[in-house]
C-alpha positions in Angstrom: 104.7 -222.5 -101.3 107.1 -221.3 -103.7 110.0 -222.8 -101.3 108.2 -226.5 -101.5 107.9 -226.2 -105.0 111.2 -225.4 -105.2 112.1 -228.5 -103.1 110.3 -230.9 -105.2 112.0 -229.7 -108.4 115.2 -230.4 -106.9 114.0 -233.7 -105.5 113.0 -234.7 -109.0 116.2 -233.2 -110.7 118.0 -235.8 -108.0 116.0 -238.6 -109.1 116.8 -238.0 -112.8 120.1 -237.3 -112.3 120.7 -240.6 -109.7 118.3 -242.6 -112.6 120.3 -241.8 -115.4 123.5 -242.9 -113.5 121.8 -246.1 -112.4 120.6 -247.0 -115.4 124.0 -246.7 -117.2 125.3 -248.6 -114.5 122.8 -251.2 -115.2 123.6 -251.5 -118.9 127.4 -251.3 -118.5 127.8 -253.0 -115.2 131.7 -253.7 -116.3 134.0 -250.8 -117.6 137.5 -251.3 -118.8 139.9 -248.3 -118.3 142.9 -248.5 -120.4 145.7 -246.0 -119.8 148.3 -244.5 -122.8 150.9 -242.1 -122.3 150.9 -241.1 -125.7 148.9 -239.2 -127.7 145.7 -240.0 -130.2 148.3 -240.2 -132.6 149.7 -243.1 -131.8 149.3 -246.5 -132.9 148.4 -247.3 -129.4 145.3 -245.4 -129.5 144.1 -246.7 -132.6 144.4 -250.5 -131.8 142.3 -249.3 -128.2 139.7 -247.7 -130.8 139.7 -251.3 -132.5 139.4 -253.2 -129.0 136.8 -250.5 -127.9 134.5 -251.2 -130.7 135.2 -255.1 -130.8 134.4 -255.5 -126.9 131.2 -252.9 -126.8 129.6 -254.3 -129.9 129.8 -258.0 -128.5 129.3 -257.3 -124.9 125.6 -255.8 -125.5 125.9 -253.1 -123.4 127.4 -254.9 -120.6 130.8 -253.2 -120.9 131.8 -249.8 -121.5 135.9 -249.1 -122.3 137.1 -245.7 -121.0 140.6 -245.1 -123.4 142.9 -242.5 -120.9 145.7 -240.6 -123.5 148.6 -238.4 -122.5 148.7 -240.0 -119.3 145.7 -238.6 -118.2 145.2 -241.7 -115.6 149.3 -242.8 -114.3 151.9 -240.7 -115.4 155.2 -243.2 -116.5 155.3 -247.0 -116.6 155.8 -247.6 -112.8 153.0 -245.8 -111.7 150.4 -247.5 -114.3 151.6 -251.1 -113.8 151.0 -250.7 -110.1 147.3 -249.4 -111.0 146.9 -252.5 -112.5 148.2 -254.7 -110.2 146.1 -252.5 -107.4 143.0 -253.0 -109.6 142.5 -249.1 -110.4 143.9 -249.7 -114.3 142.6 -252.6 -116.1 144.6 -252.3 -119.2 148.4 -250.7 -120.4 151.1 -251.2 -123.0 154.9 -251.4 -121.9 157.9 -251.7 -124.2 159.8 -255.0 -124.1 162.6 -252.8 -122.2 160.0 -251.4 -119.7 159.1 -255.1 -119.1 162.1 -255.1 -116.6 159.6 -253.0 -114.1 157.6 -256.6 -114.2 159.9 -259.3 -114.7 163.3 -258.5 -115.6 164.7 -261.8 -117.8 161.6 -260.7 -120.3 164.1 -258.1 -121.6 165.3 -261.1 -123.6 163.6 -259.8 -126.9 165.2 -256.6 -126.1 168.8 -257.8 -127.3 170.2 -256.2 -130.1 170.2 -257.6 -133.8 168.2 -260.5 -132.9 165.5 -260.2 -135.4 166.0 -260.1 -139.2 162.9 -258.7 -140.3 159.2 -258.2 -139.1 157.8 -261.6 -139.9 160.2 -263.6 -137.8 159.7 -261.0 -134.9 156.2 -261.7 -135.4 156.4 -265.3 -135.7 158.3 -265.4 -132.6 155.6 -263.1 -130.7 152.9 -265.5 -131.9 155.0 -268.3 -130.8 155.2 -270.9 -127.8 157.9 -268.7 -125.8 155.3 -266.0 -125.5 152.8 -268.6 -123.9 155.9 -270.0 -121.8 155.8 -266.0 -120.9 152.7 -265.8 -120.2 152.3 -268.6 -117.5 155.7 -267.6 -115.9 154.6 -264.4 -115.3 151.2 -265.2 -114.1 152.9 -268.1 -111.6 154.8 -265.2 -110.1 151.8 -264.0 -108.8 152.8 -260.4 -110.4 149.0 -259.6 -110.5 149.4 -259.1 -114.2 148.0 -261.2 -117.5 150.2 -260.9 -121.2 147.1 -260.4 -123.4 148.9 -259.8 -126.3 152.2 -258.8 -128.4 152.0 -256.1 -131.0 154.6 -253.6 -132.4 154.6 -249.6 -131.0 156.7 -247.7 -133.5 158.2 -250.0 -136.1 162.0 -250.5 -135.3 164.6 -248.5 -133.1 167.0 -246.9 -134.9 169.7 -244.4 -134.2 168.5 -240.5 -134.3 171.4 -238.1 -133.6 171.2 -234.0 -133.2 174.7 -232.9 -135.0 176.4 -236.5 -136.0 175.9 -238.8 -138.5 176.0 -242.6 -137.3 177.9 -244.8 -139.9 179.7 -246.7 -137.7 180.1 -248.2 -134.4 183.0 -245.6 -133.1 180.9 -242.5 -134.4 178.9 -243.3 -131.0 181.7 -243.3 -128.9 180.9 -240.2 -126.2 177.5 -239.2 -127.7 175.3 -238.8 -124.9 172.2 -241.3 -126.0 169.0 -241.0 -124.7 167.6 -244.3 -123.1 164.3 -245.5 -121.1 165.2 -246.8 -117.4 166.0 -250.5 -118.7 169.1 -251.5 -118.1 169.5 -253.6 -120.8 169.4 -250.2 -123.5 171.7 -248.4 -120.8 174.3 -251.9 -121.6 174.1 -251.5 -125.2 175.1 -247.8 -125.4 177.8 -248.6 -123.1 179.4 -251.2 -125.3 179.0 -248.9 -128.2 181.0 -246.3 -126.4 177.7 -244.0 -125.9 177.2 -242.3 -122.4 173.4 -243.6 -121.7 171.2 -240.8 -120.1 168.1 -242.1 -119.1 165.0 -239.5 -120.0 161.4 -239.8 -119.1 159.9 -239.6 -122.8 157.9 -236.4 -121.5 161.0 -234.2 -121.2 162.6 -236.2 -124.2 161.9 -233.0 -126.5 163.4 -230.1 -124.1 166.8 -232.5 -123.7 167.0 -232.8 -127.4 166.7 -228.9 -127.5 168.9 -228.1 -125.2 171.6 -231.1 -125.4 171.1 -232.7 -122.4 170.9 -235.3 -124.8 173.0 -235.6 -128.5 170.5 -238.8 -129.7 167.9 -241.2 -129.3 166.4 -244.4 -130.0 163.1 -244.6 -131.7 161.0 -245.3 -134.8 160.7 -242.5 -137.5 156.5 -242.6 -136.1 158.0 -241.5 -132.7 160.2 -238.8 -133.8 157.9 -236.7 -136.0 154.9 -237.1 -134.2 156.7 -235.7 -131.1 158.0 -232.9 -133.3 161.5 -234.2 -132.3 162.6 -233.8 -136.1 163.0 -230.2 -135.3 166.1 -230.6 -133.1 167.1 -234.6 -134.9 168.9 -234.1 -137.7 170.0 -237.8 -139.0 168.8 -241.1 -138.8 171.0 -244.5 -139.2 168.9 -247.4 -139.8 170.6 -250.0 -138.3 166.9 -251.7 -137.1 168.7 -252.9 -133.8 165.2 -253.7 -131.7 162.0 -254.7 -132.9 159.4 -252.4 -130.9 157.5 -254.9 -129.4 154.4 -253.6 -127.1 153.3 -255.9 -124.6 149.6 -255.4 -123.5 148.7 -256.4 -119.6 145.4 -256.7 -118.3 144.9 -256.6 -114.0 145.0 -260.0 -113.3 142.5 -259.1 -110.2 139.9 -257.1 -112.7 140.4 -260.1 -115.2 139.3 -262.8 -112.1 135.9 -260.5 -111.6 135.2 -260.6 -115.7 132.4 -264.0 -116.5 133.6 -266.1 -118.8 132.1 -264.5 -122.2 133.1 -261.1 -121.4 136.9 -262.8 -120.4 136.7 -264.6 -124.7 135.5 -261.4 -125.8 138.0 -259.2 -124.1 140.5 -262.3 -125.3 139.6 -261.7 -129.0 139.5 -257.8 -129.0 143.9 -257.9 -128.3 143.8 -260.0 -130.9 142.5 -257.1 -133.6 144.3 -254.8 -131.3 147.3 -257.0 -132.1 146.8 -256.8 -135.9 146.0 -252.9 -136.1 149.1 -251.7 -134.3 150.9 -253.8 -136.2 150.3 -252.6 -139.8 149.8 -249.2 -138.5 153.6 -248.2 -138.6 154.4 -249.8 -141.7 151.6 -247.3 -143.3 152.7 -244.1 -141.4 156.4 -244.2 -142.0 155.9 -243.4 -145.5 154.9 -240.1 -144.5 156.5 -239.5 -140.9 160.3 -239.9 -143.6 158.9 -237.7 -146.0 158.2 -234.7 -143.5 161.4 -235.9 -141.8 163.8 -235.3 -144.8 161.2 -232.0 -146.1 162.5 -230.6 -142.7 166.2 -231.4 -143.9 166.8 -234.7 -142.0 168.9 -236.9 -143.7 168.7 -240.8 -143.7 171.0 -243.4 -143.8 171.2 -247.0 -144.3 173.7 -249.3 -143.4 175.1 -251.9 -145.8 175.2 -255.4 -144.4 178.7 -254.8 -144.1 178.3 -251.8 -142.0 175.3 -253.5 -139.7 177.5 -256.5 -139.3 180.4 -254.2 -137.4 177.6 -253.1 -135.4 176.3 -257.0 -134.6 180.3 -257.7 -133.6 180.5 -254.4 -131.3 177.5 -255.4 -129.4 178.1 -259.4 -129.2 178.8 -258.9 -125.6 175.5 -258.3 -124.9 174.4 -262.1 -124.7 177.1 -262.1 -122.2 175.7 -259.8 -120.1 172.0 -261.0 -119.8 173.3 -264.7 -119.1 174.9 -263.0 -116.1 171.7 -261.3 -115.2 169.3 -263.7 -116.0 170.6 -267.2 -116.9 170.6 -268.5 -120.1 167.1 -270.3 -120.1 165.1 -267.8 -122.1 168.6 -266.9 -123.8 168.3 -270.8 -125.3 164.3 -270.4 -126.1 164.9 -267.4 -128.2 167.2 -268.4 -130.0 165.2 -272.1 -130.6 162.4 -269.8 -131.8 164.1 -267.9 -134.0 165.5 -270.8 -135.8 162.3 -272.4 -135.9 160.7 -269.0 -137.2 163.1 -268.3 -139.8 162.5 -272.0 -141.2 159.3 -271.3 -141.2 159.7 -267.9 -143.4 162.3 -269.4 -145.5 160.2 -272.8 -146.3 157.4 -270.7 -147.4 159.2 -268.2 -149.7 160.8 -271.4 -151.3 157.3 -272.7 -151.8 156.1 -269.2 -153.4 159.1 -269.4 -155.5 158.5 -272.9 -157.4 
């Protein structure tokens, strides 16, 4: 007797356990996993809080967004965009440098000194050549969809352990940390840098123990990864906008209806604005505990950043043997039509 009894309780315990599950599934028949590497820190993190709460709130309970930090769910680039093009990630970030895993002319944007200032990168990530992107990537049957363009640290600049960068030559045999992408490995080899490529995970322990004598990354970047403890100057020579390219699996996006597809659409779009304005805000504070720690800071006079432009003008060169010269020309008509468009409007605000 006391056996059955037993037996039953667990029979109802299964059915309570299996309901609960079936009913969640019922409510959120669609989940969206989105993988970071970094941390909850991040500017990353809070424009997935954003889409999170967009999508949820509109999708009445029909989707549930799972955010995966600290690359909890793929471990480095590679690994997540194959997720997503298998179907097992729906949604990650990559730099415009790590964009050369997907489709290697995109590292267009990732030439040096291109962009004055935020609002003509931004003009020009809101712009036609992104849309041009968007359907060139999709009609290589990659198995990927650009949602969106946003920023992920502010602007690279040059962070050194023991030597302050002034000018082009004070690079000249530094050993420079870099991502995989070729074209950053180019540019610290026609500064006269030796480029080590570092998985941003062991970034820290190189740093401390000179594996590495400098990096490139925003002030956001450096402090929240505690690398201002072994980084002791920072040149701001602004040489790439860090632009953050959101995908979405193109095979999870074809299994989405329509509404869920606008509303998915429209949540990048807040996502978009968030981690935009987000590292404008936290730089105030990320230089302040940077120089409190004794970091100094310097900035170069147009005069100085213009040595830097002519000691990297071979650059251009180098893509258009890569890659052609046919995004080469589009960038270079959008930023002329984006700078226009700046210039025309502080000319009207100035009447």
């Amino acid at each position: 007797m006391i056996r059955l009894k037993s037996f039953f309780l667990l029979l109802i315990a299964a059915f309570c356990t299996f309901g609960v599950y079936f009913s969640a599934a019922e409510t959120a028949p669609y989940t969206i996993r989105i993988g970071i590497l970094g941390s909850e820190a991040d500017e990353d993190y809070d424009g997935a809080l954003v889409f999170k709460d967009y999508v949820e709130a509109r999708a009445n309970g029909r989707v549930e967004v799972d955010i995966f930090t600290y690359g909890q769910f793929c471990g480095n680039e590679r690994e997540c965009i194959e997720n997503m093009q298998s179907g097992v990630l729906d949604v990650f970030m990559t730099t415009i440098g790590g964009m050369g895993n997907i489709y290697g002319p995109g590292q267009v944007f990732d030439l040096p000194y291109v962009f004055r200032d935020d609002r003509v990168a931004e003009c020009v990530f809101d712009g036609p050549i992104v849309d041009d992107l968007r359907k060139t990537i999709l009609a290589e049957n990659l198995g990927l969809r650009l949602m969106a363009v946003s920023n992920t640290g502010g602007w690279r600049n040059f962070a050194t352990t023991s030597t302050q960068i002034q000018r082009p030559e004070d690079l000249r045999g530094l050993k420079v940390r870099t991502t995989s992408a070729p074209i950053q490995q180019e540019l610290m080899r026609q500064l006269g840098a030796n480029p080590t490529p570092v998985s941003w995970a062991e970034l820290y322990t190189a740093l401390a123990t000179g594996v590495v004598e400098g990096t490139k990354n925003g002030i956001q970047d450096i402090v929240g990864m505690n690398f201002h403890e072994h980084v002791k100057f920072i040149t701001l020579d602004g040489h790439a906008y860090m632009g953050a390219l959101w995908w979405y699996s193109d095979k999870n996006w074809q299994e989405l209806p329509p509404d869920i597809r606008r509303q998915v659409f429209d949540g990048f779009q807040h996502l978009k604005t968030v981690t935009r304005a987000i590292p404008m805000r936290r730089q105030i504070e990320a230089y302040e505990t940077f120089r409190e720690a004794g970091g100094e800071v310097y900035a170069l006079s147009p005069e100085e950043k213009r040595l830097f432009q002519e000691a990297t003008s071979g650059m251009r060169g180098w893509y258009s043997e890569k890659y052609g010269t046919q995004w080469l020309d589009k960038l270079d008509t959008s930023i002329a039509a984006c700078e226009q468009q700046v210039d025309d409007a502080f000319a009207l605000g100035n009447q």
